[in-house]
ROSE-313598 format. One line per 3 residues: number of its first residue (from 1); their letters; for each residue x, y, z of C-alpha. Coordinates in steps of 0.02 Angstrom, whole numbers. Last residue first. Example, Ala and Ser with C-alpha at 12.3 -4.5 7.8 and 13.67 -1.06 7.14 Angstrom:
REM residues 2
2) SA) 684/-53/357; 615/-225/390 $
//
This chain:
REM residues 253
253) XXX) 1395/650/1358; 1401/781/1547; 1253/870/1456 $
250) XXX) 1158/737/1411; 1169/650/1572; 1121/792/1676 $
247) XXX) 975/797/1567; 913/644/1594; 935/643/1759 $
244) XXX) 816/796/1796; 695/739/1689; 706/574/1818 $
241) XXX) 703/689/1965; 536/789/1909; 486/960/1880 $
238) XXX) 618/956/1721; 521/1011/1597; 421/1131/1669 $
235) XXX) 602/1211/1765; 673/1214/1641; 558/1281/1524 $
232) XXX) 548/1429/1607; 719/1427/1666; 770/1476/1502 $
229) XXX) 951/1390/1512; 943/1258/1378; 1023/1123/1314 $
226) XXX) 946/990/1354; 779/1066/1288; 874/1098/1126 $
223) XXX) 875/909/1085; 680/905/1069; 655/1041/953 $
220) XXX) 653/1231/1003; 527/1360/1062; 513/1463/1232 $
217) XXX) 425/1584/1336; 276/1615/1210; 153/1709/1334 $
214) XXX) -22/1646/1373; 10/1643/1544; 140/1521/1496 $
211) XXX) 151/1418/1335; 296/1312/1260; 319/1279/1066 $
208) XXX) 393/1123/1017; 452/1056/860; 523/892/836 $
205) XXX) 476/838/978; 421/649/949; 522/547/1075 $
202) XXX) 575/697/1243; 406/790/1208; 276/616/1204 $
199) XXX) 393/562/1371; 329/759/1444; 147/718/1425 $
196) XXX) 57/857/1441; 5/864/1267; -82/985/1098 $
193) XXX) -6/898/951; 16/991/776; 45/900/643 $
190) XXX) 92/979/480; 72/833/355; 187/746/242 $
187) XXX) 117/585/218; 226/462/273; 298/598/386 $
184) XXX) 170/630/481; 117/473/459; 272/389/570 $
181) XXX) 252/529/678; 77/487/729; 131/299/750 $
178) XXX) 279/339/849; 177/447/1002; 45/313/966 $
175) XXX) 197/162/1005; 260/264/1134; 74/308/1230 $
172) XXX) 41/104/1210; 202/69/1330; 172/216/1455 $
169) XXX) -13/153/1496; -132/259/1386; -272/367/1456 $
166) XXX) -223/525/1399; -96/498/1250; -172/578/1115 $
163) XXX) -177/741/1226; -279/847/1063; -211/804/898 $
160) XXX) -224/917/761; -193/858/574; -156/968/426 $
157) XXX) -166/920/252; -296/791/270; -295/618/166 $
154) XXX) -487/608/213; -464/441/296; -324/530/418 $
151) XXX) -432/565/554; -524/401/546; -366/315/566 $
148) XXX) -319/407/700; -468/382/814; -460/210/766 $
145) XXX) -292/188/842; -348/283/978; -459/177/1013 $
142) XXX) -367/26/975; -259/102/1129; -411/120/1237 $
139) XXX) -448/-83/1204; -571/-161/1099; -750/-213/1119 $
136) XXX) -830/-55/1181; -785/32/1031; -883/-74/921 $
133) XXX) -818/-231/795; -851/-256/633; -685/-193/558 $
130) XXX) -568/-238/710; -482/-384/595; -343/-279/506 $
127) XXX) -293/-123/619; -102/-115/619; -122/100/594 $
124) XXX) -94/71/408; -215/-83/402; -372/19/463 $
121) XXX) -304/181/328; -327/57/184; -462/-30/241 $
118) XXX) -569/130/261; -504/192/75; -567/27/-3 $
115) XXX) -745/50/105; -758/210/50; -709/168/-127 $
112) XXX) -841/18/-112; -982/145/-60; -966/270/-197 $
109) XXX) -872/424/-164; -979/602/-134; -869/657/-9 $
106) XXX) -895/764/150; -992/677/285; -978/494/188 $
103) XXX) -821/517/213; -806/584/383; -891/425/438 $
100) XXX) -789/310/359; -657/290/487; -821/260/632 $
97) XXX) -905/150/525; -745/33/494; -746/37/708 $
94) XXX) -911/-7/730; -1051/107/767; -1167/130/924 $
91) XXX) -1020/210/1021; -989/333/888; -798/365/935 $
88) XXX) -746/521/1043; -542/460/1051; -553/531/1209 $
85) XXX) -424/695/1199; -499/722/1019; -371/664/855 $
82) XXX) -443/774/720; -384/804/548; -425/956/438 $
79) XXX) -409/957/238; -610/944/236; -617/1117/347 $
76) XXX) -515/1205/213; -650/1184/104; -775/1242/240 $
73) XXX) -681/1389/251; -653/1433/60; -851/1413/76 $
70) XXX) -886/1512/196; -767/1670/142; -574/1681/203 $
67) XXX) -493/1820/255; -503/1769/431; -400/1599/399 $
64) XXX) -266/1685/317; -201/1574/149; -33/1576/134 $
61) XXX) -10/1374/169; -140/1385/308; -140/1552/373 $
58) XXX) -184/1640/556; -180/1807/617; -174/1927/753 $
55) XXX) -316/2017/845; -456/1944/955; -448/1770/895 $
52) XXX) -605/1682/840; -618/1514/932; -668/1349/876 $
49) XXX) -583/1405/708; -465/1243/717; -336/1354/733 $
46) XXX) -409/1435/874; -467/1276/976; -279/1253/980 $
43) XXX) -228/1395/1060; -366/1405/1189; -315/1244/1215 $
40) XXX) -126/1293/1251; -183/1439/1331; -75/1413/1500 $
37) XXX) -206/1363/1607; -135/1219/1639; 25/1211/1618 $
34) XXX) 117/1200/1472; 164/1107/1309; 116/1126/1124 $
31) XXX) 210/1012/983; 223/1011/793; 264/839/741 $
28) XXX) 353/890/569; 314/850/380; 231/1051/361 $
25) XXX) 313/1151/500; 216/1238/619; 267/1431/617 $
22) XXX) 242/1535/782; 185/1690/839; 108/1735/1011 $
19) XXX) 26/1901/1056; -42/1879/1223; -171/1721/1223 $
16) XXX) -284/1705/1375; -339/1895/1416; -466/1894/1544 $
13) XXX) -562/2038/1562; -705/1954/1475; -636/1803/1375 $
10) XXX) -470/1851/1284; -377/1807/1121; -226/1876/1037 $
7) XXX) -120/1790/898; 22/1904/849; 84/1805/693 $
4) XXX) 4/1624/669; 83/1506/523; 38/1371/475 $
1) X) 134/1249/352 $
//
């Protein structure tokens, strides 16, 4: 679980963050819409310690990020996952390379167990015979793929995915949207997905927190959005007709 309690950041006179709190549940995909410009990356950037925020806190299971020395921090660090907006794979490495790169970064194991563990995590995202191949050989969904695999290699505790879906045609964006909940669950993580994509809110949001002008204007699951009559998030939401359908439907069912 983390939880943030009056998170505050600004850059000059600009304030970005305005005293948001929120608890991301551990076994649940965690999500963060809005607009740009809404501090949604701001947001995210500060719980991976990108960004030091001006006043508020953050923990990680009880444990408050600020209070915590170098080395708690960099222990911490090793139960992070990251899934970046472009996949950002080594392009001169193959894909097995890429997984067991942040193994080799921050584990002493042998060789063979890498190579066991990179297998094992190639195989779980449907991965099996893209081992010796490079980035520039497979497709922007194996990518991603990849990307995930290699962010879940370290059996993390917490995993942060930044627009997982940019890029992907509708049909490979639903089978990542399912794949990241699938080990969310598998393993018990708290996920928490940064995302635009409004499809990615309607399959996997299980809990989503909505940003504007760095103000918390709404948080529910996925089934509340129907429901609701904070315009805020109405109106975000449902910006277009088929949104707009969908709900109607809902409520009238």
């Amino acid at each position: 679980m983390i939880e943030i309690r009056s998170i505050e950041k600004a850059f000059g006179e600009s304030k970005v963050l305005k005293g948001i709190s929120t608890v991301f549940e551990t076994g649940k995909t965690n999500l963060i819409i809005g607009q740009s410009g809404s501090g949604k990356t701001v947001l995210l950037k500060s719980l991976l310690g990108i960004h030091t925020p001006d006043a508020g806190t953050i923990s990680f299971d009880g444990r408050i990020y600020s209070e915590l020395n170098l080395s708690e921090k960099r222990e911490l660090r090793t139960e992070i996952g990251m899934v970046f907006q472009g996949s950002a794979l080594f392009d001169s490495m193959t894909v097995a390379e890429n997984v067991g790169f942040p193994l080799k970064m921050f584990t002493d194991d042998t060789k063979s167990k890498i190579q066991k563990r990179v297998d094992f995590v190639l195989k779980r995202v449907n991965l099996v015979d893209a081992h010796h191949k490079l980035p520039s050989e497979i497709s922007g969904g194996m990518q991603k793929r990849v990307a995930i695999a290699r962010a879940i290699v370290n059996n993390p505790k917490y995993l942060f995915c930044d627009e997982p879906n940019s890029g992907l045609d509708p049909n490979t964006a639903i089978l990542i949207d399912n794949l990241i909940k699938e080990i969310t669950e598998e393993y018990n993580i708290t996920t928490v997905i940064n995302t635009h994509d409004m499809n990615s809110v309607m399959e996997i949001g299980e809990n989503i927190l909505f940003l504007k002008n760095g103000i918390k204007k709404w948080e529910g699951n996925k089934d509340a959005i129907f429901r609701t009559d904070n315009k805020d998030i109405v109106d975000f939401v449902y910006s277009s007709k088929l949104f707009q359908k969908v709900r109607e439907a809902y409520l009238v069912g």
